[in-house]
C-alpha positions in Angstrom: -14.2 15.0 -4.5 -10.0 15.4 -4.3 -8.2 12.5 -4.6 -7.1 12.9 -0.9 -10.6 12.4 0.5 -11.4 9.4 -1.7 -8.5 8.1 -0.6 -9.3 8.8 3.0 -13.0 7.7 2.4 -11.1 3.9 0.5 -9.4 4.3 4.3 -12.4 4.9 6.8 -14.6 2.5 5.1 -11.7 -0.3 5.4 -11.0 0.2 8.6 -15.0 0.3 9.7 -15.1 -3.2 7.3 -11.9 -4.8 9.2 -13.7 -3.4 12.9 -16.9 -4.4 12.7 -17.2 -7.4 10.3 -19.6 -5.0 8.4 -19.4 -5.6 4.1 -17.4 -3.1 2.8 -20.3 -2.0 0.6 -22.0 -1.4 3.9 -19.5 0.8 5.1 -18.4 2.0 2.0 -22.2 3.4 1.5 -23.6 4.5 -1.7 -21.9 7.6 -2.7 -18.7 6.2 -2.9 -16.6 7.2 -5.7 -15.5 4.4 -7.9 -11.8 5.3 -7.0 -12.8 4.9 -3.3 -14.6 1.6 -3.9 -12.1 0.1 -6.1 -9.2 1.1 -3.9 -11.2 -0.4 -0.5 -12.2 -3.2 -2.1 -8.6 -3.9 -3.6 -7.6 -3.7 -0.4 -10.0 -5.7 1.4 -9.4 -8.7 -1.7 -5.9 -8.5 -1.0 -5.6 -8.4 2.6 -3.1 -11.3 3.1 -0.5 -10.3 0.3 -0.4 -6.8 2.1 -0.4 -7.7 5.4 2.6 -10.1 4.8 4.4 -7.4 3.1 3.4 -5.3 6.4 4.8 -7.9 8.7 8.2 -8.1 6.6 8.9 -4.3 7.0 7.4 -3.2 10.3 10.3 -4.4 12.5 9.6 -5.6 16.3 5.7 -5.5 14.9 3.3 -7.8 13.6 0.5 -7.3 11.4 -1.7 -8.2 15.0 -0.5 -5.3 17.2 0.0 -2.3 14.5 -3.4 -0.3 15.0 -6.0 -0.7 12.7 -6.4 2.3 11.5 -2.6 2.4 10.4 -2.8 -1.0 9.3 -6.2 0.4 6.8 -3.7 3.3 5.7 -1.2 1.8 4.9 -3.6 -0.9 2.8 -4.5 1.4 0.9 -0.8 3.0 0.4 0.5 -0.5 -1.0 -2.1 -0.6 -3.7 -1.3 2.5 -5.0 2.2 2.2 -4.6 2.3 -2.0 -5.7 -1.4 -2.6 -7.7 -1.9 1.0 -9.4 -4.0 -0.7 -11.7 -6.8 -1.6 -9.5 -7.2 1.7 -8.8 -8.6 4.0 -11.6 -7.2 7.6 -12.1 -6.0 9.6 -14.6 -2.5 9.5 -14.0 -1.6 7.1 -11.2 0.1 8.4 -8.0 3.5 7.7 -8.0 4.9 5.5 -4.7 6.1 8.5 -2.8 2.8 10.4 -3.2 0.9 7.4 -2.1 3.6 7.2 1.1 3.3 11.0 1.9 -0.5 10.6 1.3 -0.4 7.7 3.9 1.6 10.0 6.5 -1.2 12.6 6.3 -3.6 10.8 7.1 -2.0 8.9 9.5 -1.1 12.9 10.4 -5.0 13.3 10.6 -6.4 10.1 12.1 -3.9 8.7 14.3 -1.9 8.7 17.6 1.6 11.5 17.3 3.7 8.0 16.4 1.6 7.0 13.1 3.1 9.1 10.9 6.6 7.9 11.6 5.6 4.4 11.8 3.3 4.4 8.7 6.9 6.5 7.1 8.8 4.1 7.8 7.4 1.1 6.7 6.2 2.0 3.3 9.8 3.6 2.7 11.2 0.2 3.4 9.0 -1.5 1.1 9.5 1.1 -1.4 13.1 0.2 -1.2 12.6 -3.1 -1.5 10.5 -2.6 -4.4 13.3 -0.4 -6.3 16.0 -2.9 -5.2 14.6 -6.0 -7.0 13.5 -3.9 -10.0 17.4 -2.8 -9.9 18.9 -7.0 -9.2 16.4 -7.9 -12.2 17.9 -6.5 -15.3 21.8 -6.8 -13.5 21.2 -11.1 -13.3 19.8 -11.2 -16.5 22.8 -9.2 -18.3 25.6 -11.1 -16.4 23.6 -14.4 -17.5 23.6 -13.0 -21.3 27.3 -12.4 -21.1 28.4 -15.7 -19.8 26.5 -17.3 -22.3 28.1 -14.7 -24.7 31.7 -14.9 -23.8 31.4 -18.9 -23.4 34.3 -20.5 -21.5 37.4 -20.9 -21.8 
């Protein structure tokens, strides 16, 4: 099975889990590939953390009104793109494959809005992301050279 459909399967099974109240193993069933299982049950364990991240970045929205469906995509996005570790592959999808993966299944599965919406929020986190990787190492230097330089 492609990477796309167990991604896709991590989504459907999420979503059916989040609708219904059904366990995820339920829905997940028992041909699920360990990278669907792994990335739907990532997702479900970490619900709160991504949904807060979800209410920071989707503007005018909270977690509450976006769709569920969406709101399972993009789930399963922010793993990928924040938790690649909980999700087993080969070579891990890097965070603009996981966003442009998002978008087509939002594409696939979802009202002619999705895609922009589901876009635009993982973008922004995505920047987020880069911009506090990029602050990190820039406060720890300047704190290096003050103590360096010492004062006058």
């Amino acid at each position: 099975m492609r990477r796309t459909e167990q991604r896709r399967a991590a989504v459907v099974a999420l979503y059916q889990h989040d609708l219904t109240g059904r366990p995820l193993s339920d829905a997940l069933g028992p041909n699920a590939s360990p990278m669907t299982r792994a990335l739907a049950h990532a997702a479900a364990d970490r619900a709160q953390e991504l949904d807060a991240i979800l209410d920071r970045h989707a503007h005018g929205w909270s977690v509450q009104r976006i769709q569920p469906l969406e709101r399972s995509i993009m789930r399963v996005a922010l793993i990928e793109m924040l938790h690649p570790d909980l999700a087993p592959s080969v070579q891990p999808i890097p965070a603009e494959g996981a966003i442009d993966e998002a978008v087509e299944s939002a594409k696939v599965f979802c009202a002619s809005d999705a895609p922009g919406f589901v876009n635009g929020v993982l973008a922004a986190v995505l920047r987020e992301v880069r911009e506090n990787a990029l602050e990190t190492p820039a406060s720890s230097a300047e704190e290096t050279r003050g103590r360096t330089q010492g004062s006058p």
